[in-house]
C-alpha positions in Angstrom: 0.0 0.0 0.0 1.3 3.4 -1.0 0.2 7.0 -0.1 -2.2 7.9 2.7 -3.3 5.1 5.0 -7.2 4.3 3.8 -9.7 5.4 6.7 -11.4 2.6 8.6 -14.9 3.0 10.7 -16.0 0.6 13.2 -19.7 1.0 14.5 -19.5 -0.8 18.1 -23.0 -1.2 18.3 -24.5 -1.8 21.5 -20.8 -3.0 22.8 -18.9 -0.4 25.0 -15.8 -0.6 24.1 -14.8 0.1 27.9 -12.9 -1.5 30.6 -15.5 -1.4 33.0 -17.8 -3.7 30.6 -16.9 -7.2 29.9 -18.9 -7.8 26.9 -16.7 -10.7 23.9 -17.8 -8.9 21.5 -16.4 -5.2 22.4 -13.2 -7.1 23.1 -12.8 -8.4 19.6 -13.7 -5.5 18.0 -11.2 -3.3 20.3 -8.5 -5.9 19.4 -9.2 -6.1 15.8 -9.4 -1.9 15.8 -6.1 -2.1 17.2 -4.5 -4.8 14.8 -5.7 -3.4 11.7 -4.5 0.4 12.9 -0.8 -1.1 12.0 -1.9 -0.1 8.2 -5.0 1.8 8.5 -6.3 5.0 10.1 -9.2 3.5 12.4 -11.6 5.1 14.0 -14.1 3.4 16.6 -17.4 4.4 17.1 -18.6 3.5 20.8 -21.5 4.0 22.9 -19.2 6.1 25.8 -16.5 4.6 27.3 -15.0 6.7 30.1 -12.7 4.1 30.8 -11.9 3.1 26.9 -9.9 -0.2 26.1 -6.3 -0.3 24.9 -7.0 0.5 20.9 -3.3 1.1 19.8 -3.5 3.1 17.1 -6.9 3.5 16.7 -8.9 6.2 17.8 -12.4 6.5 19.9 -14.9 8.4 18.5 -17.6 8.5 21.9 -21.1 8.0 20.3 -22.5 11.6 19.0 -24.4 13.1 16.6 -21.5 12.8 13.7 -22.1 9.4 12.3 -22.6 11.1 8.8 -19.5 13.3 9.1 -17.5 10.2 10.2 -18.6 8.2 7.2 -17.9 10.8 4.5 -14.2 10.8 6.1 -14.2 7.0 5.8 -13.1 4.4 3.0 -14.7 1.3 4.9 -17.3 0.8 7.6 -17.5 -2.4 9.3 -20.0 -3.4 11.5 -20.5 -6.0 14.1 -23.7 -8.4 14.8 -27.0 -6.7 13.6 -26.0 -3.2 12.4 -28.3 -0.2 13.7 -30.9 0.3 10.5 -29.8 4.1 10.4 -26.3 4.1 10.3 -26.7 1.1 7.8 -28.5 3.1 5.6 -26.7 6.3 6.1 -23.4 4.2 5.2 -25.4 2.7 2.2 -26.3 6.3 0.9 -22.6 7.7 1.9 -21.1 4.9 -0.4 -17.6 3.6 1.6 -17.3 -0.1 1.4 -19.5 -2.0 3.8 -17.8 -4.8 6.0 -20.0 -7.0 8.1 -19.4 -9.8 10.9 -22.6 -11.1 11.5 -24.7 -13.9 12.0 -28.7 -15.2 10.9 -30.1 -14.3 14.3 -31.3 -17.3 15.5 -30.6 -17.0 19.7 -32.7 -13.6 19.2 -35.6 -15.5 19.0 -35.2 -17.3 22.4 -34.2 -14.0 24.3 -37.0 -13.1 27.2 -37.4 -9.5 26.6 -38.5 -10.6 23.1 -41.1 -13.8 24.0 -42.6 -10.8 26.9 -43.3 -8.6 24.3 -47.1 -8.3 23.0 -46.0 -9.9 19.7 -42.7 -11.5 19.5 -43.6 -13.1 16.1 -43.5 -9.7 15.0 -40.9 -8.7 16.8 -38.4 -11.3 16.1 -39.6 -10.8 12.5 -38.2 -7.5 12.9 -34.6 -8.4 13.8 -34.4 -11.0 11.0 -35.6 -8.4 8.2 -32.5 -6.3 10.0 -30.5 -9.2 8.9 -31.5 -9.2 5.6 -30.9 -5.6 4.7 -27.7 -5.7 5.9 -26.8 -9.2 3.9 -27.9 -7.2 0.8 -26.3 -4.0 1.9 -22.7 -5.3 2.7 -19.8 -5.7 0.2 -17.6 -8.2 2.6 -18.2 -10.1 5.5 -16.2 -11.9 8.5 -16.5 -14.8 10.0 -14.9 -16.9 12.9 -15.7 -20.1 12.2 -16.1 -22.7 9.4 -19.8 -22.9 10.5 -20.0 -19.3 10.8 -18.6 -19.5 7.3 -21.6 -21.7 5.5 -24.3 -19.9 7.1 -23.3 -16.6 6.2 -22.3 -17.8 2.6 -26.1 -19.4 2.4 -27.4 -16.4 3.8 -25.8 -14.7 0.5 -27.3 -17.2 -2.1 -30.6 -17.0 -1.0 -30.3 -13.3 -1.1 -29.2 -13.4 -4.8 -25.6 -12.3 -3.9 -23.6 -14.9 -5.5 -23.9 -15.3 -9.3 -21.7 -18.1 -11.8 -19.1 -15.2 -12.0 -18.7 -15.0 -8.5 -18.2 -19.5 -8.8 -16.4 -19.2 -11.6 -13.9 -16.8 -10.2 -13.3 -18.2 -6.6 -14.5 -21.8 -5.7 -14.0 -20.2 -2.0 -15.8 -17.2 -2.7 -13.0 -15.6 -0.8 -13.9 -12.1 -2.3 -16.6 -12.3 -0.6 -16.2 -13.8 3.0 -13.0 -13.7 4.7 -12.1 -15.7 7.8 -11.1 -14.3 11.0 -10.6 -17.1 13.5 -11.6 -15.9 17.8 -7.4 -15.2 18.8 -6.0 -12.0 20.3 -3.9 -8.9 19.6 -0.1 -8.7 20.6 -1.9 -6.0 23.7 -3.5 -9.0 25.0 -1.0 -11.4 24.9 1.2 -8.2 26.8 -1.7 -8.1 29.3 -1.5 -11.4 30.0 2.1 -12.0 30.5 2.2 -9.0 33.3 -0.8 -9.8 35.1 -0.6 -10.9 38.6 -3.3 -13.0 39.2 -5.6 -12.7 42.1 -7.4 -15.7 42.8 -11.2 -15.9 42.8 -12.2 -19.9 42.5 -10.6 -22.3 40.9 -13.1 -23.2 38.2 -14.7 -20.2 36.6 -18.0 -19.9 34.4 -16.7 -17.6 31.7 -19.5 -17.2 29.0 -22.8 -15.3 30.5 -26.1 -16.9 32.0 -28.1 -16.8 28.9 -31.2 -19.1 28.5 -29.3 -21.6 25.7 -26.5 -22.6 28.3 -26.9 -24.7 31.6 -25.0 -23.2 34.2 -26.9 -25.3 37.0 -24.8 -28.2 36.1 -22.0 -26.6 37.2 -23.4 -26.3 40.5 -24.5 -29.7 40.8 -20.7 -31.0 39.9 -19.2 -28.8 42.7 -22.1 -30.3 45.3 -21.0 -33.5 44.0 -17.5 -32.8 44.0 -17.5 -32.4 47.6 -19.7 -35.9 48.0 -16.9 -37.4 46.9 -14.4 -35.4 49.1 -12.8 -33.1 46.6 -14.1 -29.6 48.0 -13.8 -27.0 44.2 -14.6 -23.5 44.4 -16.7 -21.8 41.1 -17.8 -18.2 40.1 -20.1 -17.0 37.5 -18.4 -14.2 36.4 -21.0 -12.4 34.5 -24.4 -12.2 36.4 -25.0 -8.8 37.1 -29.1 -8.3 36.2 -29.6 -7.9 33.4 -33.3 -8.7 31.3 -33.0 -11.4 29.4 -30.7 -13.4 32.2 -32.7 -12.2 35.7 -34.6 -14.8 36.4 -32.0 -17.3 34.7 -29.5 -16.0 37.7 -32.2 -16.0 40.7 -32.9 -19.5 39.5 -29.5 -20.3 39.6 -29.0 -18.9 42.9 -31.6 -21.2 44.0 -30.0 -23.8 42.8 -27.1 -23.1 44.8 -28.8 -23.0 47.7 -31.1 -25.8 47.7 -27.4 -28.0 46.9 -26.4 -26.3 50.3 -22.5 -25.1 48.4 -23.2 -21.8 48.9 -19.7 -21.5 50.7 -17.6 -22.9 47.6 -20.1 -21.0 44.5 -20.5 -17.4 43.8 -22.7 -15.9 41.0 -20.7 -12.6 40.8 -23.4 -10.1 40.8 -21.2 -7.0 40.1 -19.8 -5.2 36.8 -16.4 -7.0 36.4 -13.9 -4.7 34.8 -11.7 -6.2 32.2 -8.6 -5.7 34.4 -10.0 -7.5 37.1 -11.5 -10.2 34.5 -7.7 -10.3 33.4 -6.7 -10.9 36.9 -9.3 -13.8 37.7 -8.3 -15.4 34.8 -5.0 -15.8 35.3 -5.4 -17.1 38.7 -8.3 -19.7 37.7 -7.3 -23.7 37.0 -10.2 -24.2 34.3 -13.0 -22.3 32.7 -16.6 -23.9 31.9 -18.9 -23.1 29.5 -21.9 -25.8 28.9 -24.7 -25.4 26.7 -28.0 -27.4 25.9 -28.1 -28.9 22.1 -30.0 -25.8 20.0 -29.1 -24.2 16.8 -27.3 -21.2 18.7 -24.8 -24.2 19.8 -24.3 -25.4 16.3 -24.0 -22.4 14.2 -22.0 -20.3 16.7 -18.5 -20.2 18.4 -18.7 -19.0 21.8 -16.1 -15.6 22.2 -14.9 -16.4 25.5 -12.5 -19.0 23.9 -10.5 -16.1 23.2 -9.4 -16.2 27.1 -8.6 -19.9 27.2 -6.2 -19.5 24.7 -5.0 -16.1 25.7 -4.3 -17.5 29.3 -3.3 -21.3 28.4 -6.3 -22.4 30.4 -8.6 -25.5 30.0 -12.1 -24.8 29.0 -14.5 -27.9 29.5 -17.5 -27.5 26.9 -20.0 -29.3 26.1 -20.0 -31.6 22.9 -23.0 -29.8 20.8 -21.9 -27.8 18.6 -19.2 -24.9 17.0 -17.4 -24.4 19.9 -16.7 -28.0 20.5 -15.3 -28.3 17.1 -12.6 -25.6 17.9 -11.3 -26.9 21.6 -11.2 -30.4 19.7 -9.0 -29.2 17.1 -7.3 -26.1 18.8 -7.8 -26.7 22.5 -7.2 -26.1 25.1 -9.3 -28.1 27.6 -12.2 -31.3 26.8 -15.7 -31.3 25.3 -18.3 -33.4 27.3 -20.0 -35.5 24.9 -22.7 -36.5 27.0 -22.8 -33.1 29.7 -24.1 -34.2 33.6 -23.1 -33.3 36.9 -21.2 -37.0 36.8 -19.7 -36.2 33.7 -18.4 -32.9 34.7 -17.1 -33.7 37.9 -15.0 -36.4 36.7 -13.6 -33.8 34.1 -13.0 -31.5 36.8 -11.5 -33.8 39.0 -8.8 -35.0 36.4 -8.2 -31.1 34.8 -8.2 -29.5 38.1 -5.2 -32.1 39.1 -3.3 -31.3 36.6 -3.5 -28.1 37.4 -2.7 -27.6 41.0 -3.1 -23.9 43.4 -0.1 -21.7 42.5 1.7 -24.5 40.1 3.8 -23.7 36.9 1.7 -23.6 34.1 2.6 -24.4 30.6 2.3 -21.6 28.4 -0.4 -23.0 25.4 1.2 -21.7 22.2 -2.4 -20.6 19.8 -0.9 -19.7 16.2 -3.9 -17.9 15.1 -3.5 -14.9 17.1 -5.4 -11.7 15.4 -1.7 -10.3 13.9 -1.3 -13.3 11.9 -4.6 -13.5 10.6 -5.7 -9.7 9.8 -3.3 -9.4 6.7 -6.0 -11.1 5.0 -8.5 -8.4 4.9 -5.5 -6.1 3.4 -5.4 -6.8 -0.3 -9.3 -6.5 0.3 -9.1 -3.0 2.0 -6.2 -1.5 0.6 -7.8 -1.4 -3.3 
């Protein structure tokens, strides 16, 4: 690439790119703002952040009224998950190239403040005509995942976007999707080599509380756990209220309290800031994540991988879907085939002593982190 450095927008969405928020998705989008600003001038559109992430050479643009002015500064606009139906079509009518990672919004359908509503049909109609327009409206697209991959490329037949040209000129269609693997920026990997770890429990629940997972058979391996002797401490690290999770985390509360381990499980009911998150991590001896078999589980790969790999440590999943594809082929950690309390506790059991309090552990070496893989996107945005 010659002359001036070609002006990239990312639209955040509802994600606060902010330390004091511990949403996946603002984290990628921080760290993939900061890997692409090695070649491009990047400019990231939040909600505000008072407390921004580390963007490195990116800059934060705090959410205003100057959407329009931004985009007719900008060369490329990418946005991330169901793009906002205004700045879509204000970035269709300003004309810069339209990037998109995004999904067919299948989980949306499940969600409670939808199925409250007086017509979630309608409602839930709503978010997949979103979908649509901006299938038809975006030039490129990223994905994370091979799964992640065919829906989105399906999602572009059946909106009339690929043609015998497109076929005929790429058998991977590369031109039009490009595949951005879940890793993390060199920052991150900084972050986690000076981190002093401050230990919280020694398994930790590291994906939220939503209504597709089953984070009550975490509880019931811990109370079974100390049946057998072998007393485990575990945290939910994300269940501040929140609408579509409340009752979810009062349930699960229950749940801890009827198994009578209330002294050895904490649902963590407070905003976690990312350098505390960093810290907790770093401490724990495994993460768990299990989900119940549903489409959200097969077409999607869970984000909070990214901090297994980051920190080297195990992540027991369950055997349903994306996600379980990746720690079987990537790692690190084991996929339950069959997840139960028996089945979980007996994974436990055998990761948590290989892992033992305040033991050496061996750095896990993840080649796909975001520097390697972003240069991919640069033939595409520097033309």
């Amino acid at each position: 690439m010659t002359g001036a450095r070609r002006r990239l927008l990312f639209d955040a969405g509802d994600y606060p790119v902010s330390q004091a928020a511990a949403s996946g998705l603002a984290v990628r989008i921080a760290e993939l703002a900061e890997t692409l600003s090695d070649g491009f001038a990047v400019t990231v559109y939040s909600p505000d952040a008072p407390d921004p992430m580390h963007l490195g050479g990116a800059r934060l643009e705090r959410r205003a009224d100057r959407w329009r002015e931004l985009l007719d500064a900008t060369d490329a606009v990418f946005f991330f998950d169901v793009a906002d139906a205004d700045r879509l079509a204000q970035a269709v009518e300003a004309g810069p190239l339209i990037v998109s990672e995004t999904a067919p919004p299948i989980e949306h359908g499940t969600y409670p403040s939808l199925l409250l509503q007086d017509a979630p049909e309608d409602r839930y109609r709503e978010v997949v005509e979103a979908y649509q327009r901006q299938v038809r409206a975006s030039h490129h697209f990223i994905c994370r995942s091979r799964v992640e991959r065919a829906t989105v490329l399906a999602s572009l037949v059946t909106a009339g976007r690929v043609g015998v040209r497109d076929l005929t000129g790429s058998a991977t269609l590369d031109h039009l999707v490009t595949s951005v693997p879940i890793g993390f920026s060199r920052h991150s990997r900084l972050v986690a080599e000076r981190t002093t770890p401050e230990p919280l429990a020694d398994v930790l629940w590291t994906g939220g509380i939503w209504s597709f997972y089953d984070p009550y058979v975490l509880v019931d391996a811990v109370s079974l756990c100390a049946r057998r002797g072998l007393r485990i401490t575990a945290a939910f690290l994300y269940g501040q209220p929140h609408p579509d999770t409340r009752e979810i985390v009062e349930a699960l509360e229950k749940r801890i309290a009827d198994r009578a381990v209330a002294d050895l499980v904490t649902v963590v009911r407070r905003p976690v800031t990312h350098r505390d998150r960093d810290a907790y991590l770093t401490a724990a001896r495994a993460f768990v994540c299990v989900a119940r078999p549903g489409v959200e589980n097969d077409t999607c790969v869970r984000l909070r991988i990214r901090d297994s790999r980051l920190y080297g440590v195990p992540m027991i999943v369950d055997g349903f879907g994306a996600t379980a594809d990746e720690v079987r082929r990537d790692g690190p950690g084991r996929v339950l085939d069959e997840p139960s309390p028996e089945t979980l506790a007996d994974a436990l059991t055998e990761t948590l002593a290989a892992r033992p309090p305040g033991g050496a552990v061996n750095a896990f070496e993840y080649r796909n982190d975001l520097w390697g893989l972003v240069p991919r996107l640069h033939d595409l945005l520097g033309r």
